[in-house]
ROBA-239038 format. One record per residue (C-alpha): residue in three letters; x, y, z. Coordinates in pm, whole numbers, padded with zeros to 5 digits, always signed. Each point is the difference from the previous one (the first is absolute). Last residue first. Example, Ala and Ser with C-alpha at 12.3 -4.5 7.8 and 13.67 -1.06 7.14 Angstrom:
BEGIN
SER+01367-00106+00714 ALA-00137-00344+00066 
This chain:
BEGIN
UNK+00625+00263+01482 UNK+00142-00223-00227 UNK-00328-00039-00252 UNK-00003+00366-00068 UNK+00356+00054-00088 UNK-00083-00257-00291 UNK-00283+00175-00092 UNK+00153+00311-00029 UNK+00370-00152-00159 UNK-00249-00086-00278 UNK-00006+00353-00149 UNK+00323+00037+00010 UNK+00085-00321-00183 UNK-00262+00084-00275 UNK+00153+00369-00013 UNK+00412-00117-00059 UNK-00152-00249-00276 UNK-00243+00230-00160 UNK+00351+00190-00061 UNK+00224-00296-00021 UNK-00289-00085-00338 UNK-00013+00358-00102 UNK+00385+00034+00027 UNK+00122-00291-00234 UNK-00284+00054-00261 UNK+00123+00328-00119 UNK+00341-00161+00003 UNK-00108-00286-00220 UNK+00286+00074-00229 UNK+00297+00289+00079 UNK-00068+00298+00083 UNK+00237+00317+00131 UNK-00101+00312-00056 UNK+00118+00140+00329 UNK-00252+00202+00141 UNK-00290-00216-00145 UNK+00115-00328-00014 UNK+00246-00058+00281 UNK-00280+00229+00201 UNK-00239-00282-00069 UNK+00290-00262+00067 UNK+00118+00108+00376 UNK-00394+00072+00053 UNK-00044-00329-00083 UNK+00330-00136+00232 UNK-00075+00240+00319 UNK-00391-00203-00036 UNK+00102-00289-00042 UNK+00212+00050+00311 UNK-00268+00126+00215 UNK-00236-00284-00081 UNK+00279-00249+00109 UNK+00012+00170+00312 UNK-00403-00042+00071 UNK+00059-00381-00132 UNK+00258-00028+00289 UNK-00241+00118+00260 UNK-00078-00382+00128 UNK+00401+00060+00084 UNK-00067+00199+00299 UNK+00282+00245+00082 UNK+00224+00002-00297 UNK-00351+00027-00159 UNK-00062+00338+00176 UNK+00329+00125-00129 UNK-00098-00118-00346 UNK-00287+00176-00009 UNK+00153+00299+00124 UNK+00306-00018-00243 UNK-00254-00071-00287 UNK-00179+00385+00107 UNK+00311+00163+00016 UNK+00096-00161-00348 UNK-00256+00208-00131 UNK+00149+00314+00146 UNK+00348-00080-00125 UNK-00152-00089-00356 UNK-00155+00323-00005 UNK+00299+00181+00101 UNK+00175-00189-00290 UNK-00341+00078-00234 UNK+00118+00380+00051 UNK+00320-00081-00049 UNK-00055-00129-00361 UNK-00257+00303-00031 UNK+00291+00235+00035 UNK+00157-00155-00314 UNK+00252-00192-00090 UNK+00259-00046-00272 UNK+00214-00193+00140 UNK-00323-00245+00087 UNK-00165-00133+00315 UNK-00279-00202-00015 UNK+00032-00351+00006 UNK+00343-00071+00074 UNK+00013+00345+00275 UNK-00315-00038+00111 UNK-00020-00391+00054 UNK+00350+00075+00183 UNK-00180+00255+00251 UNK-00298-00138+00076 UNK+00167-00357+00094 UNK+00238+00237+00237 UNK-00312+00159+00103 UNK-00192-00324+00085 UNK+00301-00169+00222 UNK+00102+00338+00173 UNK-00392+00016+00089 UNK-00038-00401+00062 UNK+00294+00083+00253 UNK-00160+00251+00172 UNK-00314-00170+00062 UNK+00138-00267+00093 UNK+00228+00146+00252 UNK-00283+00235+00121 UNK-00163-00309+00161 UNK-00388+00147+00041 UNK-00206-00286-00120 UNK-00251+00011+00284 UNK-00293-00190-00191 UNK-00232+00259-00018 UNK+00223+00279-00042 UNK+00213-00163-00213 UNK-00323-00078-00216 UNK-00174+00355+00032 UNK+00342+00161-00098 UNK+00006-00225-00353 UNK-00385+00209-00054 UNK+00233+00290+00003 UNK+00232-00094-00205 UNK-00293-00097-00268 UNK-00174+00312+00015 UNK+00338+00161-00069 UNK+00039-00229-00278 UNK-00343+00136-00149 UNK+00088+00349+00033 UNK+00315-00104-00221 UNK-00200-00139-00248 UNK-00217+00271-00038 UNK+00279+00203-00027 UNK+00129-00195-00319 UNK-00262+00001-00162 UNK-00084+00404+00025 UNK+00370-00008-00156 UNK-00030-00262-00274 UNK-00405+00208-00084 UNK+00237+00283-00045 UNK-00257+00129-00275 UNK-00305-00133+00103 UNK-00173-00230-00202 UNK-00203-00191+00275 UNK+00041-00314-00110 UNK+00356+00068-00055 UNK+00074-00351+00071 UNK+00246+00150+00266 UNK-00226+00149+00158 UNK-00254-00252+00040 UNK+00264-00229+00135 UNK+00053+00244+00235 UNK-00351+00030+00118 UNK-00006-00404+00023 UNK+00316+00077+00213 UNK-00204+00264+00200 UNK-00222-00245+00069 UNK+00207-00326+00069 UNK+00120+00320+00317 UNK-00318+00012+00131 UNK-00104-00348-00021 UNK+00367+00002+00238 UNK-00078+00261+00182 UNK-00416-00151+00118 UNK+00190-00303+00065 UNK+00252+00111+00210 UNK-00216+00229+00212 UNK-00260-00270+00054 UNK+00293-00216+00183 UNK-00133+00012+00336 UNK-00281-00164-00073 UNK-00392+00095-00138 UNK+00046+00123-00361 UNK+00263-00267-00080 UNK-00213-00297-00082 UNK-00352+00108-00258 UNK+00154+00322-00059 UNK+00346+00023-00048 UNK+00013-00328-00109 UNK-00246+00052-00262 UNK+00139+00343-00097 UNK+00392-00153-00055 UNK-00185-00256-00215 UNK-00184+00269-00222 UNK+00297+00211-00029 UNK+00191-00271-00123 UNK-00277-00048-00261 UNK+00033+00339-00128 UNK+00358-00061+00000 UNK-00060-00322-00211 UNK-00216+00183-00291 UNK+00266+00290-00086 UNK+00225-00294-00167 UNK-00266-00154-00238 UNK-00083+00355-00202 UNK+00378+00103+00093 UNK+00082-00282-00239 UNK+00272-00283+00086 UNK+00226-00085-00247 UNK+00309+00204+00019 UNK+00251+00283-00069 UNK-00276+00245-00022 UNK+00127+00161-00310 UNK+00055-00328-00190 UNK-00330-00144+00101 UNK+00007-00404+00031 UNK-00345-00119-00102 UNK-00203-00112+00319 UNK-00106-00372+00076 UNK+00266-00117+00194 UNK+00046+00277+00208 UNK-00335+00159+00050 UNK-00148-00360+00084 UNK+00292-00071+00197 UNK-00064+00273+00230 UNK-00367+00056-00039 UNK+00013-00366+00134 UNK+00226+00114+00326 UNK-00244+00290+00089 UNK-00331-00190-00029 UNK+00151-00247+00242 UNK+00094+00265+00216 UNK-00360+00117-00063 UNK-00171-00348+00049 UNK+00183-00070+00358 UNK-00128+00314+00111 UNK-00339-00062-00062 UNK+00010-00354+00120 UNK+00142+00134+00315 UNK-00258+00268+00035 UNK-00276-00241-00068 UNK+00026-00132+00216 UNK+00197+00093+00341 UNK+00385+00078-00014 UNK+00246-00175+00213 UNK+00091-00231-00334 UNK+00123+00338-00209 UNK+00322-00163-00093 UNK+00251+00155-00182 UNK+00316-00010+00222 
């Protein structure tokens, strides 16, 4: 699921460092970090920004030093396009920028980013002749009914707004994307990592817009959707390689 073996030196070395890299900026920003009471967490932006740059990096050095040349180029170059409009996002919502819907411009990024991502999934059926419509369909019903009660515990209150529907739409979309994955896993199960990516990623966005449409917190939450967050992108990410070393 993570393994970069097909790769020459010192591309696989490279990668293998960054993921690495990723997972220690992790713990270090967990267990090392003073608990913020407005950020619901540990972990710093300072040590969180850091691991989708280096995302970006591995998607790029499979991209370019194994994808470039095959018949899978296309879903390499999406999906290092879509880890950066995700690092854009994450900009975004740091404010780093400090504009003043920097939540909104965030959330479109994102969103640009998932397309990039659905369409990279159509290189892999394509590829690999995963066209059964059953799965598919079934991983949508599956996704959207997931979508659906995480909304409506998570997010949904009496006294809601229109942006609580708004982030229901969202979640709909985004679970469009983790029904795709999950279709193509139903498929061929070396793709199960790429479906478990899609449902971290349905269940942090499920919890960010728990948090800021809803209110709702409770401790470590913060925490809770940046790790299924880098989670959901590592295991994207990967699926490249991995498609790469079936064909």
């Amino acid at each position: 699921m993570l393994t970069f073996d097909f790769l020459a030196q010192p591309y696989q070395a490279l990668c293998q460092v960054a993921l690495s890299a990723i997972a220690g900026l992790l713990i270090i920003a967990f267990f090392t970090g003073r608990y913020q009471t407005e950020r619901h967490g540990r972990m710093a932006k300072a040590l969180q920004l850091p691991q989708s740059a280096l995302l970006i990096g591995v998607a790029l050095i499979v991209w370019l030093s194994a994808a470039a040349d095959t018949s899978l180029s296309a879903l390499a170059a999406l999906t290092t396009l879509g880890i950066a409009f995700g690092f854009l996002g994450d900009l975004f919502m740091a404010n780093v920028f400090r504009q003043k819907n920097h939540v909104l411009f965030g959330i479109v990024a994102f969103a640009l980013g998932h397309i990039c991502y659905m369409l990279g999934f159509r290189a892999i059926a394509l590829q690999f002749n995963l066209h059964n419509l059953v799965s598919y369909s079934a991983s949508l019903i599956g996704m959207w009914l997931i979508a659906l009660v995480l909304w409506r515990v998570l997010v949904y209150t009496k006294q809601g707004n229109a942006l609580q529907y708004a982030a229901l739409i969202y979640a709909l979309f985004l679970a469009s994307m983790a029904a795709f994955a999950l279709g193509i896993a139903l498929q061929r199960v070396e793709f199960i990592g790429l479906a478990l990516g899609g449902a971290l990623f349905l269940l942090s966005d499920a919890l960010l817009a728990a948090r800021l449409f809803a209110q709702r917190a409770f401790p470590f939450i913060g925490d809770a959707i940046w790790a299924t967050y880098i989670g959901a992108q590592v295991l994207i990410v990967c699926s490249v390689p991995l498609a790469l070393s079936l064909i």
